[in-house]
N, CA, C and O of each residue as an XYZ file, in Angstrom:
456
protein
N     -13.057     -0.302    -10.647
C     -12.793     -1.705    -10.868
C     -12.715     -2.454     -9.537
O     -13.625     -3.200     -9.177
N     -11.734     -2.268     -8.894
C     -11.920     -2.329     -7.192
C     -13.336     -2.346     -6.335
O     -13.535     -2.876     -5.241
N     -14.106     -1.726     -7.028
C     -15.289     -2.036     -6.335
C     -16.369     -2.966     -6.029
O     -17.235     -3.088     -5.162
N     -15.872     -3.743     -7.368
C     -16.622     -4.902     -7.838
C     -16.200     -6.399     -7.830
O     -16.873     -7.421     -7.688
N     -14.690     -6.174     -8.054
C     -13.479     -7.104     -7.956
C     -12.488     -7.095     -6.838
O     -11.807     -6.133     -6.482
N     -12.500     -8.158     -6.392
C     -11.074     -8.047     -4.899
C      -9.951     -7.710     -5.907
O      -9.733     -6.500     -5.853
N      -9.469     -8.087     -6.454
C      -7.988     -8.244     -6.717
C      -7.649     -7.347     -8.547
O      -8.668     -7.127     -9.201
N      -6.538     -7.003     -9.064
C      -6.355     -6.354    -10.340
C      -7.185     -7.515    -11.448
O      -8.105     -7.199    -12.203
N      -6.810     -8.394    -11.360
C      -6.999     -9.775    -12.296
C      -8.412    -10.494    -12.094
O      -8.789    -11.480    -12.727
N      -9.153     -9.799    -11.061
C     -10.462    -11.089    -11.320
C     -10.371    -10.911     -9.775
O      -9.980     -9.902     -9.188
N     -10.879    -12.278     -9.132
C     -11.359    -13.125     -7.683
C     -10.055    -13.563     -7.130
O      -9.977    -13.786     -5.922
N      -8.897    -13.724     -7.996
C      -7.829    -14.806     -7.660
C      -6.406    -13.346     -7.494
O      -6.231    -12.372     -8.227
N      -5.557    -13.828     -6.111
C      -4.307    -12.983     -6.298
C      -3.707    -13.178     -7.239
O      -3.685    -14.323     -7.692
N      -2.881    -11.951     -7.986
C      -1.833    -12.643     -9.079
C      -0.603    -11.593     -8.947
O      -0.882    -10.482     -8.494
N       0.629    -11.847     -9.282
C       1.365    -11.265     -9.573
C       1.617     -9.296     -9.773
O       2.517     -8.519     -9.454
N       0.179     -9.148    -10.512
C      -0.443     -7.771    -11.001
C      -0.432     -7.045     -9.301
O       0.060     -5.926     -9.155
N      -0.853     -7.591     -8.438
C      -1.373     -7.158     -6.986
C      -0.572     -7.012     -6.429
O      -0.488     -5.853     -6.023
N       0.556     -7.950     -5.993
C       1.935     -8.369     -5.871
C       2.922     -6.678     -6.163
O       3.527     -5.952     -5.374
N       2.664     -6.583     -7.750
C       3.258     -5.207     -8.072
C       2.903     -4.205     -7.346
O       3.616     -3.624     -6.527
N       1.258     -3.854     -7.751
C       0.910     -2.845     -7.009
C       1.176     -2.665     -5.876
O       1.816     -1.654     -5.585
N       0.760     -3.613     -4.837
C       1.331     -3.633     -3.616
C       2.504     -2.554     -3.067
O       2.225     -1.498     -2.500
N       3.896     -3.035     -3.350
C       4.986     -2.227     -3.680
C       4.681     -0.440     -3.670
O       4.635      0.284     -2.676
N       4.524     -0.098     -4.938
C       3.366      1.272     -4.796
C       2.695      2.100     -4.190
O       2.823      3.320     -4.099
N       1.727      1.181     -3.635
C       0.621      1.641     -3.309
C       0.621      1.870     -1.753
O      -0.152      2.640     -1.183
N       1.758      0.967     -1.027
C       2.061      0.711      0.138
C       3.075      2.212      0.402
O       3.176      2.841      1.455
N       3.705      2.487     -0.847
C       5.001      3.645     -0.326
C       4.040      4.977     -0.699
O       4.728      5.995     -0.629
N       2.500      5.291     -1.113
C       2.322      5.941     -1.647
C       2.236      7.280     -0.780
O       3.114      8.142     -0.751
N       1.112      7.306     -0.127
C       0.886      8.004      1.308
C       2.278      8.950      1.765
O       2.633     10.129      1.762
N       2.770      7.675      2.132
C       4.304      8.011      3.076
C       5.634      8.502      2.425
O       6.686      8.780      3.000
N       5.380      8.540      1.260
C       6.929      8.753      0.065
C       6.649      9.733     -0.759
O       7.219     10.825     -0.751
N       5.031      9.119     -2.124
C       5.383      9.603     -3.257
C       4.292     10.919     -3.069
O       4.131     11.780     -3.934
N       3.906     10.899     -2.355
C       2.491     12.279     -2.005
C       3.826     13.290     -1.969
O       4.174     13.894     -2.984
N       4.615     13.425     -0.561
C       5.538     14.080     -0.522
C       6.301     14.451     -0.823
O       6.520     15.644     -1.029
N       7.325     13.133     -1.026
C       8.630     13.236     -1.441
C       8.778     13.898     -3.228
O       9.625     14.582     -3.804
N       7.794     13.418     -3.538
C       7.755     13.251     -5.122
C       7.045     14.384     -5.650
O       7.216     14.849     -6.776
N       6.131     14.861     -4.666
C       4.875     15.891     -5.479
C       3.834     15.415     -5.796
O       2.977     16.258     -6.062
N       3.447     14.089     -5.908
C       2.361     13.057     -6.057
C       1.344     13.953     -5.144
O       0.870     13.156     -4.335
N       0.788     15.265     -4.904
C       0.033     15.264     -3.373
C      -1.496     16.000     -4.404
O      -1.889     17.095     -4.000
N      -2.130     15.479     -5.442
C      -3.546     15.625     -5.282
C      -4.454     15.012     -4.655
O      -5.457     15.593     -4.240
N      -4.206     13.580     -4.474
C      -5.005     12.812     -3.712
C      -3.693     12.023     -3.202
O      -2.514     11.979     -3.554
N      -4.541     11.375     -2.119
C      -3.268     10.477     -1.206
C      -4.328      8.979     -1.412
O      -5.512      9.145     -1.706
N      -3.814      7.699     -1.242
C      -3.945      6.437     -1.735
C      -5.823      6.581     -0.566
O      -6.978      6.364     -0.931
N      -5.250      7.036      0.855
C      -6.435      6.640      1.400
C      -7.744      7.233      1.130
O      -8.839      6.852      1.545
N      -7.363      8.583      0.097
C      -9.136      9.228     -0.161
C      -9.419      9.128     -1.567
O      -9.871      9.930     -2.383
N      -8.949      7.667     -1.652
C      -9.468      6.475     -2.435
C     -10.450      5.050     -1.939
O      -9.985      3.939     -2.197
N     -11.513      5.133     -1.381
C     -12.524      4.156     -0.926
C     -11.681      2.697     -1.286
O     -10.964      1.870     -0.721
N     -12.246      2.960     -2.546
C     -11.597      1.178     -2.763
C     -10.476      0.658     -3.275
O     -10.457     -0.550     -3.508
N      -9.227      1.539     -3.571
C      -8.240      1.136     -3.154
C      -7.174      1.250     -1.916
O      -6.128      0.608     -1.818
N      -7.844      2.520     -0.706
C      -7.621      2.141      0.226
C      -7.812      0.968      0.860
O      -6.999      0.412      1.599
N      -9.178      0.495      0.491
C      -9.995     -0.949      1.728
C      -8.695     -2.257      0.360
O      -7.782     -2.824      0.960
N      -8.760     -2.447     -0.707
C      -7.632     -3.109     -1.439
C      -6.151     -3.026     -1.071
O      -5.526     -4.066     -1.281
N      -5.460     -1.997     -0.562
C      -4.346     -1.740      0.019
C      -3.851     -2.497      1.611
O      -2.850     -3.053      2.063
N      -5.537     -2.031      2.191
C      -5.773     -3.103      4.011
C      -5.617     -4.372      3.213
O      -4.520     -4.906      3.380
N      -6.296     -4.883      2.529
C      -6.529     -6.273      2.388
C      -5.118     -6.945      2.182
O      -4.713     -8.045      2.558
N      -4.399     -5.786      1.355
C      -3.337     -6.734      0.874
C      -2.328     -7.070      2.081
O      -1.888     -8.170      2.413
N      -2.091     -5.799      2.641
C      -1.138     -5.738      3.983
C      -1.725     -6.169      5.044
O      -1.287     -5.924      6.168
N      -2.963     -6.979      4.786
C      -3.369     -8.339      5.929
C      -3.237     -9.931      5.372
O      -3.426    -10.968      6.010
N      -2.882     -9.773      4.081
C      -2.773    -10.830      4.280
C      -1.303    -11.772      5.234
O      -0.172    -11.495      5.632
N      -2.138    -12.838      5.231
C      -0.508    -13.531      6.442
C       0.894    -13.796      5.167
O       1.023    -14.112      3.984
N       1.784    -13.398      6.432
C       3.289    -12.977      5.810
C       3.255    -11.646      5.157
O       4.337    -11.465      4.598
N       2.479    -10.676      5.006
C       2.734     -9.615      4.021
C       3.904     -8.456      5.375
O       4.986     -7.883      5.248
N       2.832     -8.613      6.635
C       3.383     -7.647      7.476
C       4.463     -7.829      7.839
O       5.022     -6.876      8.382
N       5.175     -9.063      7.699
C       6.494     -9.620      7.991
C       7.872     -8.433      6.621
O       9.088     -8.242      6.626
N       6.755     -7.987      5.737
C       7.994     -7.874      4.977
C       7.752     -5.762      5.058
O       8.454     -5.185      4.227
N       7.210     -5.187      5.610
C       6.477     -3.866      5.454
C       7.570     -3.047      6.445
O       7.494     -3.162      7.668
N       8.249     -2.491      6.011
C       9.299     -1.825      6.694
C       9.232     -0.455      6.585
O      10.247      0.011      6.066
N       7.962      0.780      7.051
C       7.946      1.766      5.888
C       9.282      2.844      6.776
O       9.415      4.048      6.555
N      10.144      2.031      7.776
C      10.974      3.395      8.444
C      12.066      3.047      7.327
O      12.534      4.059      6.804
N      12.685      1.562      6.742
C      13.553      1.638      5.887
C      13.102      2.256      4.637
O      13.890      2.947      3.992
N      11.965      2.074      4.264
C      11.091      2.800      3.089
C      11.449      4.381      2.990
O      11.919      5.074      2.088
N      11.127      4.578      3.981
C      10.998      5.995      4.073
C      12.489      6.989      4.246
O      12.820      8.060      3.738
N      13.169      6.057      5.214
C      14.809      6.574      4.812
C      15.739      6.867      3.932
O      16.616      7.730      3.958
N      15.344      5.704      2.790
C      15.795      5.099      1.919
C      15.538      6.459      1.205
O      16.464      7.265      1.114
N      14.291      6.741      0.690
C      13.836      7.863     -0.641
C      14.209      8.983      0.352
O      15.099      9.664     -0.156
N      13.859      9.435      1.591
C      14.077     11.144      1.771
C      15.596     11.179      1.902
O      16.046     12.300      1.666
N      16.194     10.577      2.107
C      17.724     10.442      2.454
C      18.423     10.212      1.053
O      19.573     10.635      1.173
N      18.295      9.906      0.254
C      18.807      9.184     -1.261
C      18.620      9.824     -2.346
O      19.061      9.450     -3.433
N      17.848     11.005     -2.133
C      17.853     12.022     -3.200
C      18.153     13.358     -3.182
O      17.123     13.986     -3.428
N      19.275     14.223     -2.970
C      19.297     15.054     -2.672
C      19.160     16.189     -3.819
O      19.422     17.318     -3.405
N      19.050     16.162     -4.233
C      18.364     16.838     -5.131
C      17.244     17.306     -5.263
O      16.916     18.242     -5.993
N      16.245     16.352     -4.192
C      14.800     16.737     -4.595
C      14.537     17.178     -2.696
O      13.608     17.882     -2.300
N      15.707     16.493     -1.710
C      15.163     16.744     -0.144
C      16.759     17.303      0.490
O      17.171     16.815      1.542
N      17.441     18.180     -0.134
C      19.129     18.397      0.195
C      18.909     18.621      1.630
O      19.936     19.200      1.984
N      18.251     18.506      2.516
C      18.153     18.448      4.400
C      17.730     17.139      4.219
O      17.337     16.690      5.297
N      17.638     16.287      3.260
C      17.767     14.812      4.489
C      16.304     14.749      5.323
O      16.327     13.866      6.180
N      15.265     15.362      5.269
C      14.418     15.227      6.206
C      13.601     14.516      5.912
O      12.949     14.374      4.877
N      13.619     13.753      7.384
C      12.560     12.301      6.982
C      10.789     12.339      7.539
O      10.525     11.589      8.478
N       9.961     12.958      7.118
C       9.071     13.208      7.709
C       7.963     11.981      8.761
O       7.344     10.987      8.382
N       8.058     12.452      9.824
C       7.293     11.439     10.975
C       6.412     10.655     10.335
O       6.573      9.448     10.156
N       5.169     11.502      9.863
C       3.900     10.783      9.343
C       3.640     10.715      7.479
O       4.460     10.992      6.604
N       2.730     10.418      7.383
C       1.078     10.265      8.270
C       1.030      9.330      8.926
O       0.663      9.309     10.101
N       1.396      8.400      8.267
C       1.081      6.659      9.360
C      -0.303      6.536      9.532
O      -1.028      6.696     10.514
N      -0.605      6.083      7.877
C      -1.518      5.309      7.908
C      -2.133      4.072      8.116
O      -1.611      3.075      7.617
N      -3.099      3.979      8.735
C      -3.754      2.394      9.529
C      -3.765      1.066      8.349
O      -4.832      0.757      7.817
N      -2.897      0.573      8.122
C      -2.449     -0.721      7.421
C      -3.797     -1.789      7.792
O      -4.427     -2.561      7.069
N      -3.891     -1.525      8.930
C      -4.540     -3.048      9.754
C      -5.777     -3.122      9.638
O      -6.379     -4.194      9.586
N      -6.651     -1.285      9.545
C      -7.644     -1.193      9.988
C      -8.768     -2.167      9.104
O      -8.615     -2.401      7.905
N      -9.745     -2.607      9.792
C     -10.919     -3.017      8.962
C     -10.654     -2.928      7.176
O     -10.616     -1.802      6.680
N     -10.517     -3.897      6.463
C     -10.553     -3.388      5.029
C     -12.272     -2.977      4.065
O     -12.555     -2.333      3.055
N     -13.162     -3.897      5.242
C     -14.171     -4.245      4.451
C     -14.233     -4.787      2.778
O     -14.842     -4.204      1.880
N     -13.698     -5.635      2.686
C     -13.974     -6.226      1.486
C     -14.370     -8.009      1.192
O     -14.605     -8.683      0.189
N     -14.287     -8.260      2.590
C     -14.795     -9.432      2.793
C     -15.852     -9.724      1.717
O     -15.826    -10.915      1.408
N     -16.641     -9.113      1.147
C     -18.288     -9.522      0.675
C     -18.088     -9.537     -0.928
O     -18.928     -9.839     -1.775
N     -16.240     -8.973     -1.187
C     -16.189     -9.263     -3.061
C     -15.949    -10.548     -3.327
O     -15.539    -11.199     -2.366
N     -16.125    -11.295     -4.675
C     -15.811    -12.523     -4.991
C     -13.828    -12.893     -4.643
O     -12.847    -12.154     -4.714
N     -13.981    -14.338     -4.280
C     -12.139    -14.486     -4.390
C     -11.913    -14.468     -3.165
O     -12.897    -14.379     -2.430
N     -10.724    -14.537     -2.628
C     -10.257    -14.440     -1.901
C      -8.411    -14.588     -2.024
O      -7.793    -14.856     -3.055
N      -7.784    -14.307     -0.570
C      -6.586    -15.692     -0.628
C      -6.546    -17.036     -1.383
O      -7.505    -17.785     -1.572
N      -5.382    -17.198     -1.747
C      -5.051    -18.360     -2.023
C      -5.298    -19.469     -0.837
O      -5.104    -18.821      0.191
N      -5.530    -20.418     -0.572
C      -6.179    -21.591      0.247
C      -5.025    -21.330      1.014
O      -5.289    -20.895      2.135
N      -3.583    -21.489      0.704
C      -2.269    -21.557      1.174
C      -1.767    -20.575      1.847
O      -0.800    -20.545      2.609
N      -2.387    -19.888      1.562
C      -1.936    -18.259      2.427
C      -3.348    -17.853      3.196
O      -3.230    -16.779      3.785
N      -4.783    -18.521      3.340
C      -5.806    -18.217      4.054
C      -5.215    -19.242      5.508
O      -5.675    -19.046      6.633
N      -4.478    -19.983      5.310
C      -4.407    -20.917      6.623
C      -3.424    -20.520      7.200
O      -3.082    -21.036      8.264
């Protein structure tokens, strides 16, 4: 779906993206690991990796992306599933890099492209 479409909903951001976001951002770094989530990791996903860049470029997103409180928060907060507390360094994946998706329909909102 991603391949064809920028966003969950069509051309236009909505709310749906907003969610995912959340997710998709802790996925890599939390739920691969922490959780057992580890058949695939978000980035050896083509197009919702380059959907994941896009989102965490848009302006104001990086203002709110905290993945050391992220990441404290779940390996530290469950002991049950991590009883050492250990917060693992990586992967630290490239947020910034190139998304390539410039060329799908849609974009930003006018208000958040400026």
């Amino acid at each position: 779906m991603l391949a064809d479409q920028r966003y969950l909903a069509g051309d236009r951001l909505t709310l749906a993206d907003v969610a995912m976001f959340t997710t998709l951002y802790r996925f890599d770094e939390v739920y691969h690991t922490h959780f057992k989530c580890n058949a695939k990791r978000i980035v050896d996903y083509e197009h919702l990796w380059g959907y994941l860049r896009e989102l965490c470029q848009l302006p104001g997103v990086a203002d709110t992306m905290h993945m050391d409180h992220v990441k404290n928060h779940y390996y530290r907060s469950h002991p049950d599933v991590n009883p050492n507390a250990i917060v693992p360094v990586g992967p630290d994946p490239d947020f910034f890099a190139p998304h390539g998706r410039d060329g799908l329909p849609g974009g930003p909102p006018a208000d958040l492209a400026e």
